[in-house]
ROGU-814711 format. One line per 10 residues: number of its first residue (from 1); for each residue x, y, z of C-alpha. Coordinates in pm, whole numbers, padded with zeros to 5 digits. Layout:
NUM> X Y Z; ...
% end
This chain:
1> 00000 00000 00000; 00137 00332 -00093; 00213 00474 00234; 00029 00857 00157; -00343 00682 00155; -00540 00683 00430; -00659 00406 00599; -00903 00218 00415; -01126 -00107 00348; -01015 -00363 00037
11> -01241 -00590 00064; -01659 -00636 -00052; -01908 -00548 00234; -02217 -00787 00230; -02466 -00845 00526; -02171 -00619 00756; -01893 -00843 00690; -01559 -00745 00485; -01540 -01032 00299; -01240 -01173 00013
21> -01399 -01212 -00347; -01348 -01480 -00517; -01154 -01334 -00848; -00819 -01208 -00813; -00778 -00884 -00681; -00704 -00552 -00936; -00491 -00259 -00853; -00593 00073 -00807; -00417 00343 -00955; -00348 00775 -00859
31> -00381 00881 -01221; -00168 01134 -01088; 00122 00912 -01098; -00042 00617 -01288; 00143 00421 -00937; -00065 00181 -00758; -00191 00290 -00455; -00390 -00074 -00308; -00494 -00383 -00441; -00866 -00414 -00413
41> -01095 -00761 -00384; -01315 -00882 -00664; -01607 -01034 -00637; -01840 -01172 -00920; -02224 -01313 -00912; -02184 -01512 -00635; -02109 -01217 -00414; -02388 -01072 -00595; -02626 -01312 -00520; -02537 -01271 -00121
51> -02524 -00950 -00108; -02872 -00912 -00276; -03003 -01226 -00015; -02847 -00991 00250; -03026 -00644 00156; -03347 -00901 00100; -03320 -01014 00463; -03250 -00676 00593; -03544 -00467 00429; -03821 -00624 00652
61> -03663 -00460 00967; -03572 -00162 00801; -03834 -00085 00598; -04076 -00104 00917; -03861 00175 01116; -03997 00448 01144; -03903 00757 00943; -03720 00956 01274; -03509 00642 01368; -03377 00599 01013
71> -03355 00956 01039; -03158 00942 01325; -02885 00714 01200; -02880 00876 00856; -02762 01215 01088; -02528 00993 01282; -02355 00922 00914; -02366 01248 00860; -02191 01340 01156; -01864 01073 01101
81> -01857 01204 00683; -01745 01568 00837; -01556 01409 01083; -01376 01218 00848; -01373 01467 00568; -01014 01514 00561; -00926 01184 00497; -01230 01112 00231; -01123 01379 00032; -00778 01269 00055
91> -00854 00905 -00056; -01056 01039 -00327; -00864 01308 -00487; -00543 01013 -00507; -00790 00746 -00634; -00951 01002 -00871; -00704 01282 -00887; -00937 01571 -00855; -00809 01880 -00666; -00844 01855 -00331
101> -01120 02126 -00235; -01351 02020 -00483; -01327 01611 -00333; -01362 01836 00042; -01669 01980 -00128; -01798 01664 -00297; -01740 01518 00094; -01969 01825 00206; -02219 01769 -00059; -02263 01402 00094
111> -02312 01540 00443; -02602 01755 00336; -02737 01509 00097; -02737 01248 00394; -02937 01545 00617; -03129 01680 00328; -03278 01314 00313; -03350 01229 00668; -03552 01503 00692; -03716 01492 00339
121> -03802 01142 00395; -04003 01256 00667; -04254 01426 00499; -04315 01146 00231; -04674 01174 00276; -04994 00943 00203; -05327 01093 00106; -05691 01032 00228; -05936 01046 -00104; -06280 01132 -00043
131> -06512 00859 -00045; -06844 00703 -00082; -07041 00681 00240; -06884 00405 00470; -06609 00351 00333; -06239 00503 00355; -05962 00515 00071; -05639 00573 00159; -05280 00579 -00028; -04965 00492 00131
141> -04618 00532 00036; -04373 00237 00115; -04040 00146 00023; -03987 -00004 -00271; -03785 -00280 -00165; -03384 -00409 -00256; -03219 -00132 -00485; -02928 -00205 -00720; -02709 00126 -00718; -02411 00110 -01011
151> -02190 00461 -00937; -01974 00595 -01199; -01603 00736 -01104; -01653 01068 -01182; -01792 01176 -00852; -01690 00801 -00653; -01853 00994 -00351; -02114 01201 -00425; -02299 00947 -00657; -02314 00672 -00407
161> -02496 00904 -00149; -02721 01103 -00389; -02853 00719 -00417; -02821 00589 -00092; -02970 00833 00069; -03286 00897 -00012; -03347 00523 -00075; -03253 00429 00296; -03389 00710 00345; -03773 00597 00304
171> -03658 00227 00431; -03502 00034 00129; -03196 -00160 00134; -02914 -00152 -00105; -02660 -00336 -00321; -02407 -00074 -00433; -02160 -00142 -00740; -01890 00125 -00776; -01643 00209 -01063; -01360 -00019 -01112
181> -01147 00314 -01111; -01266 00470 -00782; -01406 00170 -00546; -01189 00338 -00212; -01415 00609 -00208; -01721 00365 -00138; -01522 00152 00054; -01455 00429 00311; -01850 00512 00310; -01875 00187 00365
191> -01674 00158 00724; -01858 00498 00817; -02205 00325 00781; -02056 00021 01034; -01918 00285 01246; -02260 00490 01299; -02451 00139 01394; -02652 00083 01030; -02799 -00243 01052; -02603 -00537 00850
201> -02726 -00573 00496; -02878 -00241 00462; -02636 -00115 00238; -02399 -00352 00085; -02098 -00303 -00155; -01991 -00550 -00428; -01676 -00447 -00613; -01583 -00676 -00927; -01667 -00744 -01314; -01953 -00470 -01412
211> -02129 -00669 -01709; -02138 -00914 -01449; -02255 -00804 -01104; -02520 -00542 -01377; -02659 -00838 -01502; -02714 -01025 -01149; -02841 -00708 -00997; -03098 -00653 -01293; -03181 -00963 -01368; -03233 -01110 -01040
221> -03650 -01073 -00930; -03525 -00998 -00566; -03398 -00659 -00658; -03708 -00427 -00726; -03531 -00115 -00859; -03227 00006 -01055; -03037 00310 -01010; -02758 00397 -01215; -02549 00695 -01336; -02278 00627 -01631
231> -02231 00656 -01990; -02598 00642 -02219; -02483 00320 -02406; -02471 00108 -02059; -02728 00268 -01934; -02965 00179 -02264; -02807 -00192 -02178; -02903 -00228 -01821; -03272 -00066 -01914; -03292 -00353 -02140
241> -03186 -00618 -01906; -03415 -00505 -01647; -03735 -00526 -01835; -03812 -00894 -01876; -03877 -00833 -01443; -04032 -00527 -01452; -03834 -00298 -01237; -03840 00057 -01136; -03545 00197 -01320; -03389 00548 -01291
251> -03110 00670 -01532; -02874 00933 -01532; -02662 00912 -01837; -02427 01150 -02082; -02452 01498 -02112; -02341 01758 -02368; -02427 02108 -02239; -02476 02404 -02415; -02393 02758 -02251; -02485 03038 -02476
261> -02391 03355 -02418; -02590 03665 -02557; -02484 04001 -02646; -02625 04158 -02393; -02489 03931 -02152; -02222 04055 -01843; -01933 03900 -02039; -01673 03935 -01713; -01976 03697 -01516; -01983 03461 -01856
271> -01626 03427 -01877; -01586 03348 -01507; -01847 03136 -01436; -01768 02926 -01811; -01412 02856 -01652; -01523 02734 -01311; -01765 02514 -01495; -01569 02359 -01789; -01266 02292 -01559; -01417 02146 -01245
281> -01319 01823 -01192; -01090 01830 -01465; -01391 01852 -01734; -01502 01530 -01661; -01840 01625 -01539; -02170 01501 -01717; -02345 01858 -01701; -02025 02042 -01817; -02019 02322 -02069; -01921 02125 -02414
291> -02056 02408 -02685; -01998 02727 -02590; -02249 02933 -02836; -02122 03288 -02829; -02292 03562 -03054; -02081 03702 -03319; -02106 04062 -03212; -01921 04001 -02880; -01735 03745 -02970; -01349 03886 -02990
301> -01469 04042 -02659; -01546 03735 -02495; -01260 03576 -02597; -00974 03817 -02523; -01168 03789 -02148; -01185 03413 -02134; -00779 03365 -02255; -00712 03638 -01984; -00938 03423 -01696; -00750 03050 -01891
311> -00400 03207 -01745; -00530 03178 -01380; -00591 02790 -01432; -00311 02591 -01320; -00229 02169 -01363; -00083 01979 -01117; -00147 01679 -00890; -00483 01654 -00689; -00327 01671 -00358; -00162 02022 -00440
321> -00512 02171 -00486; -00484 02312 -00921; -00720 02469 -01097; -00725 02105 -01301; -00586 01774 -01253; -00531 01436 -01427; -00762 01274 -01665; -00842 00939 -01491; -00697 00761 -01730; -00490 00720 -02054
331> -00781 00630 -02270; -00974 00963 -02157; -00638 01148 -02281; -00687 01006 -02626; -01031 01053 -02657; -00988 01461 -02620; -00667 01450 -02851; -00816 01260 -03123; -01092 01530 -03069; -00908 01805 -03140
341> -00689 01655 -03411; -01005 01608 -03630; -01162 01981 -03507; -00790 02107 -03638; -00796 01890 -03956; -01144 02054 -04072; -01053 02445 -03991; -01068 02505 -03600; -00742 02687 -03434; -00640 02647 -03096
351> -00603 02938 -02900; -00448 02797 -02607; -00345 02457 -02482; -00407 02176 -02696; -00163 01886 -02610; -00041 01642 -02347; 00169 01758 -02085; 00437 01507 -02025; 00738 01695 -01906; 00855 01695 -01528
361> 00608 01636 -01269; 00311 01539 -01569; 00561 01284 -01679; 00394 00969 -01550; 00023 01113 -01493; -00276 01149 -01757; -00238 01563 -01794; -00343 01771 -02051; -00304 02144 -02105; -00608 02304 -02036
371> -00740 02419 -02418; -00955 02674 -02587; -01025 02643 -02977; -01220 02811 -03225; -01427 02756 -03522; -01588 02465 -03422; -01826 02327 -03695; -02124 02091 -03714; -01922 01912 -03894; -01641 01828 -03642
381> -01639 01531 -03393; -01663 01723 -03080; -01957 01918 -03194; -02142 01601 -03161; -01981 01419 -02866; -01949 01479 -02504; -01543 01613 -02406; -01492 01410 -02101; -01185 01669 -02052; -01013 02015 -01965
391> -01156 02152 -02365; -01366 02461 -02440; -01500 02478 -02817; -01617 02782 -02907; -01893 02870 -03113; -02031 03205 -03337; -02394 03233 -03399; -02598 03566 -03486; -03000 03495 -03413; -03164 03344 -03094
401> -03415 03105 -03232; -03108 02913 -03434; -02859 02878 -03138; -03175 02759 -02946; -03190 02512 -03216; -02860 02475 -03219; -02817 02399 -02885; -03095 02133 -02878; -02956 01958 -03177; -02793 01666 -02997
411> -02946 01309 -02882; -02862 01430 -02503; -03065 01637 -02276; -02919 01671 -01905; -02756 02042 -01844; -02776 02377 -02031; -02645 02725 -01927; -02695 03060 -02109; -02580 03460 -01991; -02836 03700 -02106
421> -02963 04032 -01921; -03281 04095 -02139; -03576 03958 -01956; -03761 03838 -02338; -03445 03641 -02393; -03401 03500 -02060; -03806 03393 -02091; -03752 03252 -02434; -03479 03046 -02404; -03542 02898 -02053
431> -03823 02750 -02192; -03741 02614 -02553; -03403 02463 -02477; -03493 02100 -02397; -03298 01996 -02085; -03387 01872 -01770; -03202 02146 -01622; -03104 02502 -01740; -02891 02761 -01570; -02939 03116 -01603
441> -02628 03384 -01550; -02489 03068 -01306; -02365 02752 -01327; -02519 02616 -00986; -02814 02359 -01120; -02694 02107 -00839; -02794 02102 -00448; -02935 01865 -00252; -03289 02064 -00210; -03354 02087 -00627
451> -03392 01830 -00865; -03140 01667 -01074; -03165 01478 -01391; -03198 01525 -01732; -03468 01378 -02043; -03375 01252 -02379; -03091 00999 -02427; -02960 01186 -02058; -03199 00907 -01928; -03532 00979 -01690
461> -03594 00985 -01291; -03488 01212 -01079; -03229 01271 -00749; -03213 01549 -00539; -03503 01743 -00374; -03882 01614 -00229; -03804 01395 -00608; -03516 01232 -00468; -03728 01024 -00215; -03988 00953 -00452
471> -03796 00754 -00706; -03772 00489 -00423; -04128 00458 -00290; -04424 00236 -00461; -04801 00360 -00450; -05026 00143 -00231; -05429 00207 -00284; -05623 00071 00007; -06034 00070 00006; -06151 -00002 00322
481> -06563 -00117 00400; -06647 00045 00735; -07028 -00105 00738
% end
């Protein structure tokens, strides 16, 4: 074990035991460094299969606590997360390699998401319908049952307890599958739930091949809903898997965001706010800015202001808190550079950035020079597909209703941002651009109290806010004859 990471669990967690997997162990790598940090167990469908007879077993106590106990230990989670925030943020920023504050924020969001949800879960009401004389119809809420949560790397944190939460939450029981890449992230969850007294089996964690443990956890009639945030192609894959039993399925899947920026806009704000966007996380963000629309008659203006705000944004190495750290991986690298090769081969010009950095301390990680380039072109590969990295396009347009057209013309739906000032524009294109969310002069479409998701090929449910809970309940009818 590399001696800088923290403390923490290698091994699956099913029915509150750490237990060995039966396939060999993988490593886990800082993509910092592209060093191994641990080796981590792997488990296949066995595993599956106990884990999913655990969270079975576990769901008839659980499900019948009331909403203030569960509450109560949700809180007590709560509490050890910002205890432990520190050294979660540390694990994930090496395991992941984003800058530190932003995995001590992720760490924060979890805390509130944990709170937001023990309270929200509260207030999951019933309803009494009017009725014929004698009688008395009711509807209850109850938990849906076992939930099969697959958690992308992205956000190894933040995902599992935007899930988690509000499902154990309103009394179901879980089977979590993280990423290959980030699986110390969950595995550190995991100890807190042990630590705060969670009852075995409510929440387990299977690590191990995803086609795999996917198809045991949607194929298996014991599991009665499927949660899952990833890429649009698995997520098509596990909806398809899942329907021969009929689950409840919720799906939170690519993005390719526009943010369109007017002429009357407050350029300074656009610029600012475009940079803090596109570079979080090191661009690997579903909801991040991947068109940037930007109308002809400020454009030069915009741009001298965003290449003055790209010479703030440093590169280094999670742990020394840059503006942008490593890709996760080498194949994410490529994927940007092949990109830009074909955007450069068919007319664009980069402004700034543009390659791999490889010299000194970005020898051995996955770093690439944060980029700006212009004249991007329907006809270019990354007008089309989502830039899973550290890459603003830029794009001219002169008339509102075609960048509003523009802007929808993709199969994905999930996050949109525009910078306007005139009140007929802001009205306009809030409601025509179709996205399940849409940002207006700010970049902040994510809190625990507001709903998150997206429509399209960006998948359907939703997490976050009085929604959050919802996705996790089923709707019980019951007519009762008083005579």
């Amino acid at each position: 074990m590399n001696p800088q990471l923290p403390q923490v669990p290698t091994k699956l967690l099913i029915d509150g035991k750490w237990l060995e997997g039966t396939k060999e162990s993988v490593s886990v790598t800082n993509p910092a460094t592209n060093e191994e940090l641990v080796k981590v167990s792997q488990g296949g469908i066995e595993e599956t299969k106990q884990a999913i007879n655990a969270a079975t077993k576990a769901f008839t106590d659980w499900s019948k606590r009331s909403p203030r106990e569960r509450a109560d230990l949700m809180n007590k989670i709560a509490d050890l997360m910002e205890q432990e925030s520190d050294r979660l943020a540390k694990i994930m920023s090496m395991e992941q390699g984003k800058p530190l504050k932003e995995a001590e924020a992720e760490i924060q969001s979890n805390v509130d998401n944990f709170r937001w949800n023990a309270a929200e879960a509260q207030r999951v009401y019933g309803e009494v319908i009017p009725a014929p004389a004698h009688n008395h119809w009711l509807v209850r809420k109850e938990a849906i049952g076992v939930v099969g949560a697959i958690t992308p790397w992205n956000f190894p944190s933040n995902m599992i307890a935007r899930k988690i939460a509000p499902a154990m939450a309103v009394g179901c029981t879980l089977v979590m599958k993280p990423s290959k890449e980030t699986p110390l992230s969950a595995l550190a969850l995991g100890e807190l739930f042990q630590q705060a007294g969670l009852p075995d089996g409510v929440v387990n964690i299977v690590l191990g091949d995803s086609s795999e443990i996917g198809k045991e956890l949607t194929e298996n009639e014991q599991v009665k809903k499927i949660t899952f945030t990833g890429s649009t192609k698995v997520g098509m894959k596990l909806y398809e898997q899942a329907a021969p039993t009929l689950k409840k399925v919720s799906l939170e899947l690519g993005g390719h965001a526009p943010f369109l920026v007017f002429a009357d806009a407050d350029l300074d704000l656009a610029a600012e706010k475009l940079v803090a966007a596109k570079f979080r996380n090191n661009g690997q963000v579903c909801t991040s800015p991947n068109r940037i629309f930007v109308e002809e008659s400020v454009k030069d203006a915009f741009t001298k202001k965003l290449l003055a705000k790209m010479e703030t944004v440093t590169v280094g190495n999670g742990l020394d808190n840059p503006t942008v750290g490593p890709l996760i991986n080498q194949a994410g690298v490529e994927k940007v550079i092949e990109q830009l090769e074909d955007a450069v081969n068919k007319g664009a010009e980069v402004l700034c950035g543009g390659t791999k950095l490889t010299e000194g301390e970005y020898e051995k990680g996955n770093f690439f020079a944060p980029t700006v380039i212009d004249g991007i072109t329907p006809d270019m590969t990354i007008y089309y597909e989502e830039t899973f990295g550290p890459v603003i396009p830029l794009i001219s347009f002169t008339d509102r209703q075609a960048v509003i057209a523009a802007a929808n013309d993709t199969e994905f739906g999930l996050a949109s941002y525009f910078f306007s000032t005139n009140l007929q524009t802001i009205s306009d294109v809030a409601q025509n651009l179709q996205y399940g969310m849409v940002g207006v002069n700010d970049i902040a479409i994510s809190n625990p109290a507001a709903p998150f998701g997206g429509v399209k090929h960006s998948g359907f449910g939703r997490e976050n806010g009085k929604y959050g809970p919802e996705e996790y309940v089923t709707v019980k009818f019951i007519a009762i004859d008083a005579q």
